[in-house]
N, C-alpha and C positions, 0 to 999 in steps of 0.2 A: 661805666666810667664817663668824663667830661668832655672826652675829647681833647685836653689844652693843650696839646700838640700836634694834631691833626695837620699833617703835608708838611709836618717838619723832619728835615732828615737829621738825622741823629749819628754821630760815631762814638762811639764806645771802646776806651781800650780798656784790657784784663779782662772781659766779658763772659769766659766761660765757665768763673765760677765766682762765690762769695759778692762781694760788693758788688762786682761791675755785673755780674749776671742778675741782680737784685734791680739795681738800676734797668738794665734792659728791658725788662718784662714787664716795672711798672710803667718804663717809657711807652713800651706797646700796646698797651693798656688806655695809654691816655691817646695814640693814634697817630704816634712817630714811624717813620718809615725808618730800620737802623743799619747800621754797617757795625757789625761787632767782629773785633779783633781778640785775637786770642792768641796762645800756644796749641792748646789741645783740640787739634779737630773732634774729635767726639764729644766733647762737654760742648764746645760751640754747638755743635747739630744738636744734642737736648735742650736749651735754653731756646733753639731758634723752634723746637716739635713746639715747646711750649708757646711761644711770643705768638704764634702761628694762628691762636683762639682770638689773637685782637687787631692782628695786622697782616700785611703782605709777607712774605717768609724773608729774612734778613737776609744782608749781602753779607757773608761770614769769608772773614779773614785771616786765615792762617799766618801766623805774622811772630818770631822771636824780637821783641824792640831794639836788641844789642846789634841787630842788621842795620845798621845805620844807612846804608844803601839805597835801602830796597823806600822811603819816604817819596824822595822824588816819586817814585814809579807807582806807588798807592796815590798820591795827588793826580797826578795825570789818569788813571783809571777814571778816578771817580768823578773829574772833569765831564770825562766824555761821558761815563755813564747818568751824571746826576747834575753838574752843572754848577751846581753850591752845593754847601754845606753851610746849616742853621745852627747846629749844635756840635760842641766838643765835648768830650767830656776823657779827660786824662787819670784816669783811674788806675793801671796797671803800676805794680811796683811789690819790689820784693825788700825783704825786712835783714837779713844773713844773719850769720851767729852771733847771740850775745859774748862779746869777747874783748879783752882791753881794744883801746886805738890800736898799740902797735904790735898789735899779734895779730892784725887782720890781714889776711895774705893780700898781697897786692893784685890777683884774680881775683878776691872776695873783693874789692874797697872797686875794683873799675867796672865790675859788674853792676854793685850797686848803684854806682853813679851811672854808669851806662842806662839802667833800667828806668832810675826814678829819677834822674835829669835829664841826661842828652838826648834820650828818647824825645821827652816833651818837647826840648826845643826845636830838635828837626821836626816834629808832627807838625808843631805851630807855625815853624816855618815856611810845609811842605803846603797847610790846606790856605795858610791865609788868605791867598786868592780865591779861595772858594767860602771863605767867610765874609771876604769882602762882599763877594758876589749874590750872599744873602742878604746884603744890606743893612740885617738883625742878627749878629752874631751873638751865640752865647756861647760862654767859655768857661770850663767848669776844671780846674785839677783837686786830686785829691790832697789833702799834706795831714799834718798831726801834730800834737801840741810840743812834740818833741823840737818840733824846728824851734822854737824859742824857751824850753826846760829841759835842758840835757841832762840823761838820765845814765849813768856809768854803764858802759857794757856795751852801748848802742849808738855807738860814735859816727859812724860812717850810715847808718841810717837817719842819725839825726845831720845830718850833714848835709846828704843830699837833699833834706824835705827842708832846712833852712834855704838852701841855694835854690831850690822848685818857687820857694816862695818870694825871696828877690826878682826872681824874674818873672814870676805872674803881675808881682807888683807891678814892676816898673812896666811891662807889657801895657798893663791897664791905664797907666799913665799918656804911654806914645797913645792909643787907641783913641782918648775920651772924647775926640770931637768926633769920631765915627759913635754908629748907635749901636756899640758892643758894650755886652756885660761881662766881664772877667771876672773870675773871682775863683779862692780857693777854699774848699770846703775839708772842714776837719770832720767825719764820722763818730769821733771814740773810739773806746775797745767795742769790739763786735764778736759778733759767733763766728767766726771763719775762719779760714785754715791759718790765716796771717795772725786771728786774733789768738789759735791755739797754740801755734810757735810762739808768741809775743808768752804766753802766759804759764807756759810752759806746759802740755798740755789741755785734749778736748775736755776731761772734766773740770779743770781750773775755769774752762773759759765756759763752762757751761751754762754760767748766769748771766753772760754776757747776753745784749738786746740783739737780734737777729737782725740782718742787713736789711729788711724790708724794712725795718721802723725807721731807717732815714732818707727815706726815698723821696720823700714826700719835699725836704729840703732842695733836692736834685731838681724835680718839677720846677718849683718857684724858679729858681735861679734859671730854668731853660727856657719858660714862659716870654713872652713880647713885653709884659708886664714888671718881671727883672725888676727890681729897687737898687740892688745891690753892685757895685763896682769897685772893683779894687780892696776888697773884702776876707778876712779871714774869718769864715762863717763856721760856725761849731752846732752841725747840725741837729745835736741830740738838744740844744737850748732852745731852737726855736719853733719847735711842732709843738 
């Protein structure tokens, strides 16, 4: 590999499987130091045996994002431990049942938004100091075409990845005199567990592209190099 992130540190949330573990591995690869959060301590510790072939072994973070809490005190860690952070990359988020709007239990509709908004905003709120403190932040969330093509059934997931995207936007806005890249990246369907609930079933989603073929997306945007700000990047169109 190229090196193109050599002593950059990296955080990864959703890390332990599908996307955000995809992401991981090629980040380490290219010679990212990472911090990966997850739910599943065991899937973290495989992804980190593996990362392990191209880099230093990861700072793995057992972490449910609905702990709204617990941000402050993962910022402050990582202060003392690392000092900045170079890269974000907001990947974790969960999809719930397809089901009208209002038959979605109001536990299902706050989960969601819990996972795949307000997570993000306290993250971004909790490291910005430590993105300032790299000087070159790059800032990466994941969203989906859903946020702007609403599709029946899938209301409160399309919900929270419109409102993800409002505020990456305008994030990217307040930032642009600093030398931050923000941007949000849409994947497509993918082979993964999200992409076999999405499809109703692993054979459905079987022909789906496998997570690694958009990694390469992930790179660019993490790079010093960055083009892109304030972006809704659809990564399967530009490799």
């Amino acid at each position: 590999m190229t090196q193109r992130l050599k002593n950059k540190i990296a955080l990864i949330t959703g890390a332990s499987r599908g996307l955000g573990a995809a992401i991981a591995k090629r980040f380490a690869q290219e010679g990212a130091q990472l911090i990966l959060i997850g739910r599943d301590v065991a899937a973290l510790e495989e992804v980190d045996d593996i990362i392990q072939q191209y880099c230093p072994p990861a700072l793995l973070v057992p972490f449910d994002l609905t702990d709204l809490l617990r941000f402050d005190d993962l910022a402050k860690s990582l202060a003392e431990r690392f000092g900045r952070l170079d890269i974000l990359v907001g990947n974790a988020g969960i999809l719930g049942d397809a089901t009208p709007m209002t038959h979605v239990t109001p536990t299902a509709w706050h989960k969601i938004m819990t996972t795949n908004l307000h997570a993000n905003w306290h993250l971004l709120r909790a490291v910005e100091p430590l993105l300032i403190e790299a000087k070159m932040g790059r800032l990466m969330f994941v969203t989906s075409d859903i946020a702007t093509i609403p599709i029946a059934y899938r209301g409160a997931y399309a919900v929270s990845k419109a409102a993800l995207e409002m505020m990456v936007k305008t994030y990217a806005l307040e930032v642009k005199h600093r030398n931050f890249r923000v941007n949000l990246i849409d994947p497509g369907g993918l082979r993964t567990d999200m992409g076999a609930e999405w499809m109703g079933g692993e054979e459905r989603a079987a022909d789906l592209p496998l997570p690694d073929s958009v990694t390469e997306t992930f790179i660019r945007c993490a790079e010093e190099s960055c083009p892109y700000h304030g972006d809704v990047i659809k990564a399967q169109e530009i490799l």
